[in-house]
C-alpha positions as CSV (number, residue, x, y, z in Angstrom):
1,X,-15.6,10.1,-11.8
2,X,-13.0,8.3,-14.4
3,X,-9.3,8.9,-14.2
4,X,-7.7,9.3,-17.6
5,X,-4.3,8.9,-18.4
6,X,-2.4,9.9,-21.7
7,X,-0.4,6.7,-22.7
8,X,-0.1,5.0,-26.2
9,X,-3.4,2.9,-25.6
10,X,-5.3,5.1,-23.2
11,X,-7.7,2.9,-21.3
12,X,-9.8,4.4,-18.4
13,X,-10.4,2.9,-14.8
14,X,-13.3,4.6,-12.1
15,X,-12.4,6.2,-9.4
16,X,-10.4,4.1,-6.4
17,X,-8.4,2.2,-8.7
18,X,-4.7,2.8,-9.5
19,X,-2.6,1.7,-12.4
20,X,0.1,-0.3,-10.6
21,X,2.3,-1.4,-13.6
22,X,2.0,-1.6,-17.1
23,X,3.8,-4.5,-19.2
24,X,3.5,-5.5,-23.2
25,X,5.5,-8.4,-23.6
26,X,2.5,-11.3,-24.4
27,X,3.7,-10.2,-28.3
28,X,7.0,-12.5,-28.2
29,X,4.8,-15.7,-28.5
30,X,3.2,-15.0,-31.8
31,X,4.2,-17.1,-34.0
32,X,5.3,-20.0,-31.2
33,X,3.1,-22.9,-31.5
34,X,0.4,-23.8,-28.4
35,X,-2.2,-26.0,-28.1
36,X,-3.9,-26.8,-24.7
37,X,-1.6,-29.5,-23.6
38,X,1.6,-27.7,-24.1
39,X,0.1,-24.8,-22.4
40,X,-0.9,-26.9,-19.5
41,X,2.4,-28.7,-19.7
42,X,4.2,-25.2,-19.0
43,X,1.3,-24.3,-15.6
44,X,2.7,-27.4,-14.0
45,X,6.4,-27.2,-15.0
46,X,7.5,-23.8,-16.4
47,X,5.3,-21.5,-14.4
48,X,6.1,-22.5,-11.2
49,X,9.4,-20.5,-11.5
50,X,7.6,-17.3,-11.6
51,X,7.5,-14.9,-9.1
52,X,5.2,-11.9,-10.2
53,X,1.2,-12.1,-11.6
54,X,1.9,-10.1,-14.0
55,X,4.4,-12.0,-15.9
56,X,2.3,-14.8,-15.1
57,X,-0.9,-13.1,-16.9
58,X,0.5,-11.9,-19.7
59,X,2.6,-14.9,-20.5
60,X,-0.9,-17.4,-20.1
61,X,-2.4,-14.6,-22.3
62,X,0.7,-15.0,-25.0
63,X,0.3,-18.6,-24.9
64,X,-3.1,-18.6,-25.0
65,X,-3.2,-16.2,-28.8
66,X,-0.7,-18.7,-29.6
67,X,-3.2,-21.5,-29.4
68,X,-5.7,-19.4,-31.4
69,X,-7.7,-19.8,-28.4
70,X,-9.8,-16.8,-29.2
71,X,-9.6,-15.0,-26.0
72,X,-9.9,-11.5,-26.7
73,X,-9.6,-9.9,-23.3
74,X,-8.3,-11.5,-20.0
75,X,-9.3,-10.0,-16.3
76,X,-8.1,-11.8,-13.6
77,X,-9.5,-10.5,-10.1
78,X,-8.0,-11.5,-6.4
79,X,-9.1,-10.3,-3.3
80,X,-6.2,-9.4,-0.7
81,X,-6.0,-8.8,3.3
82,X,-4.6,-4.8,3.3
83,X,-5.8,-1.9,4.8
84,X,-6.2,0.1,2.6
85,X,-7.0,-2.6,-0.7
86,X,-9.7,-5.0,-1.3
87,X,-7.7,-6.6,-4.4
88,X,-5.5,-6.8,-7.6
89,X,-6.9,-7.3,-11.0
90,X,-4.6,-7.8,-14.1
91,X,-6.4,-6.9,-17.8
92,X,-5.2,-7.9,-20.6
93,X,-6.2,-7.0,-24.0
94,X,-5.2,-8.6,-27.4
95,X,-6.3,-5.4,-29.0
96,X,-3.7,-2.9,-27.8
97,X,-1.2,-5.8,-26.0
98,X,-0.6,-4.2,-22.8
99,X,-1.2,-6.2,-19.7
100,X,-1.7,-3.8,-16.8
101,X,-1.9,-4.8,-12.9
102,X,-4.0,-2.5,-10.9
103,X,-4.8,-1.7,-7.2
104,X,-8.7,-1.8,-5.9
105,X,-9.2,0.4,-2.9
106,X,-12.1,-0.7,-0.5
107,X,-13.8,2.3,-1.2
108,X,-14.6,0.9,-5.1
109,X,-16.4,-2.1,-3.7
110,X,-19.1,0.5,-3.1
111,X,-19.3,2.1,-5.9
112,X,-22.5,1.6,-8.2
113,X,-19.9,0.8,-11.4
114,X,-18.8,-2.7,-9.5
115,X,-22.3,-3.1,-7.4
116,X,-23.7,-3.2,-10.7
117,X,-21.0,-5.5,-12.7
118,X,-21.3,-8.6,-13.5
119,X,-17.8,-9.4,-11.1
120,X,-20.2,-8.4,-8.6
121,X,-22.1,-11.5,-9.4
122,X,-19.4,-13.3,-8.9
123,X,-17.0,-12.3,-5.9
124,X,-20.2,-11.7,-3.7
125,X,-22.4,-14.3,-4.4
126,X,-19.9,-16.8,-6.2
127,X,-22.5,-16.9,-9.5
128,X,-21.4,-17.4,-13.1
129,X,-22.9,-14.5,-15.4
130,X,-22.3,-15.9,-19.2
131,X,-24.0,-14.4,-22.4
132,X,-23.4,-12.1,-25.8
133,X,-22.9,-8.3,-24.9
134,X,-25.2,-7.0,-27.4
135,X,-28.3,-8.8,-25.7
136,X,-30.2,-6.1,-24.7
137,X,-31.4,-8.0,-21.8
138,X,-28.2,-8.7,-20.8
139,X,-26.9,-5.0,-21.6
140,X,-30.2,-3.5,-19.3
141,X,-29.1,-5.4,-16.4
142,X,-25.1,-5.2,-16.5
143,X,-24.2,-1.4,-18.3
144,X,-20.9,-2.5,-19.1
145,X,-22.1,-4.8,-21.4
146,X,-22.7,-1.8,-23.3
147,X,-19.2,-0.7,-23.9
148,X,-18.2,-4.6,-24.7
149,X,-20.8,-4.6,-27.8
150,X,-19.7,-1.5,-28.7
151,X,-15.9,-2.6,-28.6
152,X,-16.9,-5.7,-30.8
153,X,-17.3,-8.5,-28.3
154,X,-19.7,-11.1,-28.7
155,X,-19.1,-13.8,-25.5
156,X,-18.6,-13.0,-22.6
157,X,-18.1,-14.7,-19.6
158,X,-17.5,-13.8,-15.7
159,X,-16.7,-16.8,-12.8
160,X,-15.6,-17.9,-9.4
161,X,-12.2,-19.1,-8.8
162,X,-12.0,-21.4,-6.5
163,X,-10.9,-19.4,-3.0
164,X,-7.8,-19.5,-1.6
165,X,-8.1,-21.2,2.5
166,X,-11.8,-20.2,1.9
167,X,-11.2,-16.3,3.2
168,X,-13.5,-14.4,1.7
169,X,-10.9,-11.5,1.2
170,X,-8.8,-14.1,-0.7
171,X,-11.3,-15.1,-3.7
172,X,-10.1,-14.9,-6.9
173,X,-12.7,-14.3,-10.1
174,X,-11.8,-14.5,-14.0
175,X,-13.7,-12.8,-17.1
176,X,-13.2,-13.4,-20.6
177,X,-14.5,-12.2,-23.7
178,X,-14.1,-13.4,-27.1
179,X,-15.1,-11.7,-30.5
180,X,-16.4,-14.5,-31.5
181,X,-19.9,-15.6,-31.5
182,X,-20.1,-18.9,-28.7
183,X,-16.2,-18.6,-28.6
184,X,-16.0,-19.3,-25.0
185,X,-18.1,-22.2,-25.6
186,X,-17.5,-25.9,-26.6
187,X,-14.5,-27.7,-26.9
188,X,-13.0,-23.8,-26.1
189,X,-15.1,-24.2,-23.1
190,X,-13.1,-27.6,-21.5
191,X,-9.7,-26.5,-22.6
192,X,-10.1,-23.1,-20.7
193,X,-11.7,-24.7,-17.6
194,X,-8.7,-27.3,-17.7
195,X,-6.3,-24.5,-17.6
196,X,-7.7,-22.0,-15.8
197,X,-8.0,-24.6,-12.4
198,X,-3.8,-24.9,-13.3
199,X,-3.8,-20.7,-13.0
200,X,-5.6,-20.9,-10.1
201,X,-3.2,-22.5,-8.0
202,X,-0.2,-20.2,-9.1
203,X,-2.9,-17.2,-8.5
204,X,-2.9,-18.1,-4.7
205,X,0.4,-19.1,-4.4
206,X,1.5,-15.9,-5.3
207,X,-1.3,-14.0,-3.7
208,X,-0.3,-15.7,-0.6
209,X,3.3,-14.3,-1.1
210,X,1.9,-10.6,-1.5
211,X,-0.5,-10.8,1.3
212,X,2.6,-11.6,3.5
213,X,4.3,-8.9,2.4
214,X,1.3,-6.6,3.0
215,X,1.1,-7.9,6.7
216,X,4.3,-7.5,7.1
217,X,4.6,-4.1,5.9
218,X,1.6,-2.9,7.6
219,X,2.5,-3.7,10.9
220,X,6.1,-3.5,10.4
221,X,7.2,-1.2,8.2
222,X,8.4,-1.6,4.8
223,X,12.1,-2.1,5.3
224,X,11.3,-3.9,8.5
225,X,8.7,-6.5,6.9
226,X,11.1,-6.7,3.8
227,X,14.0,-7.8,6.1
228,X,11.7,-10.2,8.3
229,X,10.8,-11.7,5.2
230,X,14.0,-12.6,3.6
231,X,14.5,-14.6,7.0
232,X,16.2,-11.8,9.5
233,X,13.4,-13.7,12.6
234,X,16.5,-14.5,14.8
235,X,16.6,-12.8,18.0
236,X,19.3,-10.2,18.0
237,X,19.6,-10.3,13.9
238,X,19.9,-7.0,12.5
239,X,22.8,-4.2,11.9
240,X,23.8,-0.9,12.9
241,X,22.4,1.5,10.6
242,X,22.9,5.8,10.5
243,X,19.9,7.8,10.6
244,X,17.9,10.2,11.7
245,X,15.2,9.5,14.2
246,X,12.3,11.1,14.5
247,X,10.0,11.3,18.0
248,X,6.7,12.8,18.4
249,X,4.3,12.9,20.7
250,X,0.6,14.0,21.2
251,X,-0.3,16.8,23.4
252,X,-3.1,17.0,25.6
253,X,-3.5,12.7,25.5
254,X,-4.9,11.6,29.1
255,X,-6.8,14.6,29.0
256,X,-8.6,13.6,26.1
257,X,-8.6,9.9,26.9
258,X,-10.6,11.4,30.0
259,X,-13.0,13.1,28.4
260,X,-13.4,11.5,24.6
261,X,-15.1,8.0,24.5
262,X,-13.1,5.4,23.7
263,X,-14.2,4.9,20.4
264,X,-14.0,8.7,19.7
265,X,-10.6,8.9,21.2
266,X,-9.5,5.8,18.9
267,X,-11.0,8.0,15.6
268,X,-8.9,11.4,16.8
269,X,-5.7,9.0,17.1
270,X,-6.3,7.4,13.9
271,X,-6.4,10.9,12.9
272,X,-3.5,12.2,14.5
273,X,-1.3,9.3,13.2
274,X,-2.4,9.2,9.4
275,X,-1.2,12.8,9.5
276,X,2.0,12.2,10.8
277,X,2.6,9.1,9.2
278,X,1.4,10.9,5.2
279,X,3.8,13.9,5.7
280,X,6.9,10.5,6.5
281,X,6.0,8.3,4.1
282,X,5.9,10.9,1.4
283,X,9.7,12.5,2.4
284,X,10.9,9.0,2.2
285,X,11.1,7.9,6.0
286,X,9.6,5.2,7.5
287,X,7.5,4.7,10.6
288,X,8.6,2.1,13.0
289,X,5.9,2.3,15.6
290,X,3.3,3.6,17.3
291,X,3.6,3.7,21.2
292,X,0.1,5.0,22.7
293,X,0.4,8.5,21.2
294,X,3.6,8.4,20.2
295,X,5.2,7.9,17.1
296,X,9.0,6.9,16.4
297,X,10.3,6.8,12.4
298,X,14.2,6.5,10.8
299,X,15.3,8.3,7.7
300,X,18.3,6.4,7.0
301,X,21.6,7.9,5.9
302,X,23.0,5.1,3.4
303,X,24.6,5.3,-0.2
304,X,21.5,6.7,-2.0
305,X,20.1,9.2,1.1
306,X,23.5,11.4,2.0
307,X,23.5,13.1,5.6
308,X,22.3,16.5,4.4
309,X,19.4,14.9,2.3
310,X,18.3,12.5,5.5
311,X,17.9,15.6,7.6
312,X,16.1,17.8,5.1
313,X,13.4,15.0,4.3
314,X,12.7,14.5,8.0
315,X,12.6,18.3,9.2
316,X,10.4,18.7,5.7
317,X,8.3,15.7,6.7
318,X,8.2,17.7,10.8
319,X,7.1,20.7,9.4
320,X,4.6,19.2,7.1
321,X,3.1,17.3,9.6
322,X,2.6,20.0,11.8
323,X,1.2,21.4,9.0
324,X,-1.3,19.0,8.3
325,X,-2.1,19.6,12.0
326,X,-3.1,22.8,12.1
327,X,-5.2,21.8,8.8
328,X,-6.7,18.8,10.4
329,X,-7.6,21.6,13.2
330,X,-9.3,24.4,10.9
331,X,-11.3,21.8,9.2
332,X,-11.9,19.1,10.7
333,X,-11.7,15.3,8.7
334,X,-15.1,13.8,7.9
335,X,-14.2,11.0,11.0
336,X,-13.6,13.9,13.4
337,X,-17.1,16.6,12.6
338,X,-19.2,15.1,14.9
339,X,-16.7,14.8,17.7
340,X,-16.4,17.3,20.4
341,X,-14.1,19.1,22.6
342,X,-10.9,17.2,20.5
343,X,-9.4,20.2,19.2
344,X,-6.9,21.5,19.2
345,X,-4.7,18.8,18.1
346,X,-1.1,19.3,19.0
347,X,2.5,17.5,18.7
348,X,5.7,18.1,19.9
349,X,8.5,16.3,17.1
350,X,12.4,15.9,18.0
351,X,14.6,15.1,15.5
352,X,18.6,13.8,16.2
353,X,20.8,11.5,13.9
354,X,23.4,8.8,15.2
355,X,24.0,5.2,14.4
356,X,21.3,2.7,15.9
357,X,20.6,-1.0,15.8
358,X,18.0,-2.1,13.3
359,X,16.7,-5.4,14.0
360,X,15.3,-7.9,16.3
361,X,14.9,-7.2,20.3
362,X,12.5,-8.7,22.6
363,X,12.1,-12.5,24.1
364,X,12.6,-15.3,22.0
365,X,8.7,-16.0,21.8
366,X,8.2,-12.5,20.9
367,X,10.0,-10.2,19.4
368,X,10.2,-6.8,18.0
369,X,11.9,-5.2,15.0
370,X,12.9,-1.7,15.8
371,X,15.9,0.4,16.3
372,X,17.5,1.0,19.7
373,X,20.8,2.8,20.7
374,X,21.7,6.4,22.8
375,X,20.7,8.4,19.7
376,X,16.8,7.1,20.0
377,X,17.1,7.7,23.9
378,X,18.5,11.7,23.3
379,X,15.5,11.6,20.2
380,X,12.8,10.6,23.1
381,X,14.5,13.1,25.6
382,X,14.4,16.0,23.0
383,X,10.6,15.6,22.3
384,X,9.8,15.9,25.6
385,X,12.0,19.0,26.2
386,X,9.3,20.9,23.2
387,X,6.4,21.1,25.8
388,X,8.7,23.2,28.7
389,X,10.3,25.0,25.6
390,X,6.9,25.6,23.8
391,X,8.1,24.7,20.5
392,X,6.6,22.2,18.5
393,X,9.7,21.1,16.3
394,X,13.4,20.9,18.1
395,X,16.6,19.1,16.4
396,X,19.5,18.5,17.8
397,X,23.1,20.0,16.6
398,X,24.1,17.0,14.6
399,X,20.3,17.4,12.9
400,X,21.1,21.2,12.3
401,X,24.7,21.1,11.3
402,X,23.6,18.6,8.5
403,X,20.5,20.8,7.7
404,X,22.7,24.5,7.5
405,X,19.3,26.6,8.2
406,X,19.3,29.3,10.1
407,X,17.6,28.1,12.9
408,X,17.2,29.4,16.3
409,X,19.7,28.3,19.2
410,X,17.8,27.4,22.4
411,X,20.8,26.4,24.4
412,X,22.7,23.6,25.8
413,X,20.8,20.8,28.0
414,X,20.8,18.0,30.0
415,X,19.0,15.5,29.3
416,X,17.4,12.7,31.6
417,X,19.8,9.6,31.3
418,X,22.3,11.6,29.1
419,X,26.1,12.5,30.0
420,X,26.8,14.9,27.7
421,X,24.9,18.2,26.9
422,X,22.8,18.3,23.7
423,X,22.9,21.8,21.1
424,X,19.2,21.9,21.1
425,X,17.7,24.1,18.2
426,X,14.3,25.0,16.7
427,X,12.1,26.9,13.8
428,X,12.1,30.4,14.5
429,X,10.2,31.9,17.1
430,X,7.7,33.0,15.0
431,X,6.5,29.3,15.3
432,X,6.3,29.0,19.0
433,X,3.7,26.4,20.2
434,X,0.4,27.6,21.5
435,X,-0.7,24.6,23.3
């Protein structure tokens, strides 16, 4: 399967990779003069103030053209530690100018067009694969050799980088290819060797920036990691924040854990919580944590995300979710069809809004960023009023004042550890929950 895109210089990518970013600015150094020194003089000065591979890249590319090295296209590969990603790469090509950056899922390291690349060579079994494209030996064992005669290229070359803390998820490859006959040979050869061991070291300093980032993310959140980042680690640093807070809970939970083996029980939660956390992420919330089965996320009411537009993208996320539930349900996920006696999967999701503290809590060895305050408390007291009301969505009156749906009143009620009496409201009955 290829993905095409309509752009000014199309250029296609298989199947589980993802045009990140696109940039064409390696044009502004024609016409500067480079030669190898001053282009290693900038890798141990100059380019330690960047920030970003990409602008790293296509800069080294620019200079690079400059020096009438004659590098014709420019891959750099690095492997990453992410979920969901087994790397970056950024291509650049003189022939159209455009440097882009793009995402790797894990699920293209099996598929047969890198298994049978010459960057397979490389990242797997740190070899060096180095010849002409239109070397029919060559071309029978690596197909895309094919497309690189055909595009004009006559040297090619794929390596190792050295790795970064030697982590295999961390290795970082390069391929060039020239249109010249031998241009990646000779005294082209040492000058590219010389600079490509300065690009290295940038390579993991920044990789080691993003894989923090994706940590931090992952397990935090991306608002959370972004904040623990720029240094808020201080026990009790944070701020009081309006949103609305979203709880939900699995139905059913010890019963299953008593009946589904562990490992089974882990796949259904998995499940349950990719689900949830799609139907979120997409409406613009963000998951804090998971607790067991449950689930708490924000939707923050700030400058850009007005009251009335927080507490639509939650209840539209809820209802989504549930959704994606009953979907989950009718057809079961590939993970779930050989697993029995798991369905049917249900949830019970509260939604109230009120200000909250958004930072750290915890001891001063180990701490947590997440949101506490009354409104979370009345949030986890809602959700668990949806199993004895048999509704699988509830808001509270501030959440349905700001939403102005005509949803149905269930009453006044008093909440466990709550003064006052909470409006409670929810879909029509038309939606009543079967579990």
């Amino acid at each position: 399967m290829i993905r095409q895109r309509i752009d000014p210089a199309p250029r296609e990518y298989a199947a589980n990779i993802t045009l990140n970013r696109r940039s064409a600015n390696a044009a502004a150094f024609r016409g500067q003069r480079e030669n190898g020194g001053t282009i290693e003089h900038w890798l141990l000065h100059g380019a330690s103030n960047i920030q970003d591979m990409l602008v790293l890249t296509e800069e080294f590319c620019g200079r690079m053209t400059a020096a009438e090295l004659p590098v014709s296209r420019f891959v750099l590969n690095v492997g990453t530690l992410h979920p969901q990603l087994a790397g970056f790469s950024w291509i650049w090509e003189a022939d159209d100018g455009f440097c882009d950056e793009i995402r790797v899922e894990t699920g293209s390291l099996q598929h047969p067009s890198y298994i049978q690349s010459p960057l397979y060579r490389a990242i797997e079994f740190g070899e060096t694969v180095r010849g002409d494209p239109r070397d029919p030996e060559l071309a029978a064992r690596y197909p895309i050799m094919t497309d690189l005669a055909a595009r004009g290229f006559a040297d090619y070359i794929v390596a190792p980088l050295a790795p970064t803390g030697g982590q295999q998820q961390h290795r970082m490859s390069v391929s060039m290819a020239s249109m010249q006959p031998c241009g990646l040979s000779g005294e082209n050869a040492e000058i590219l060797n010389r600079l490509l061991r300065f690009l290295t070291l940038h390579a993991a300093r920044l990789m080691a920036v993003l894989v923090s980032q994706n940590i931090a993310s992952a397990y935090l959140g991306e608002a959370a990691g972004r904040q623990v980042l720029d240094g808020s680690i201080k026990r009790g640093a944070g701020a009081p924040i309006e949103a609305v807070i979203m709880v939900a809970d699995l139905r059913r939970f010890t019963e299953l854990s008593g009946r589904l083996s562990p490992e089974d029980m882990l796949k259904v939660l998995n499940a349950y919580f990719e689900a949830l956390a799609e139907a979120i992420a997409e409406a613009g919330g963000e998951v804090l944590k998971f607790i067991g089965d449950g689930l708490l996320a924000v939707f923050p009411i700030d400058a850009a995300h007005a009251r009335e537009t927080a507490a639509a993208a939650a209840y539209s996320a809820a209802k989504q979710a549930l959704d994606a539930l009953n979907q989950m349900n009718a057809e079961p996920p590939e993970p779930l069809a050989g697993i029995e006696g798991w369905r049917p999967l249900r949830a019970g999701i509260a939604l109230h809004a009120g200000e909250v503290f958004f930072g750290n809590v915890g001891a001063p060895e180990r701490l947590d960023f997440t949101v506490i305050g009354p409104a979370v408390n009345i949030a986890a007291r809602l959700e668990s009023l949806t199993k004895d009301l048999k509704r699988p969505l509830l808001v509270s009156g501030p959440v349905a004042r700001m939403l102005g749906q005509d949803l149905e009143a269930m009453g006044d009620f008093h909440l466990r550890g709550i003064d006052q009496p909470v409006q409670v409201f929810a879909q029509p009955s038309a939606d009543k929950d079967q579990s």
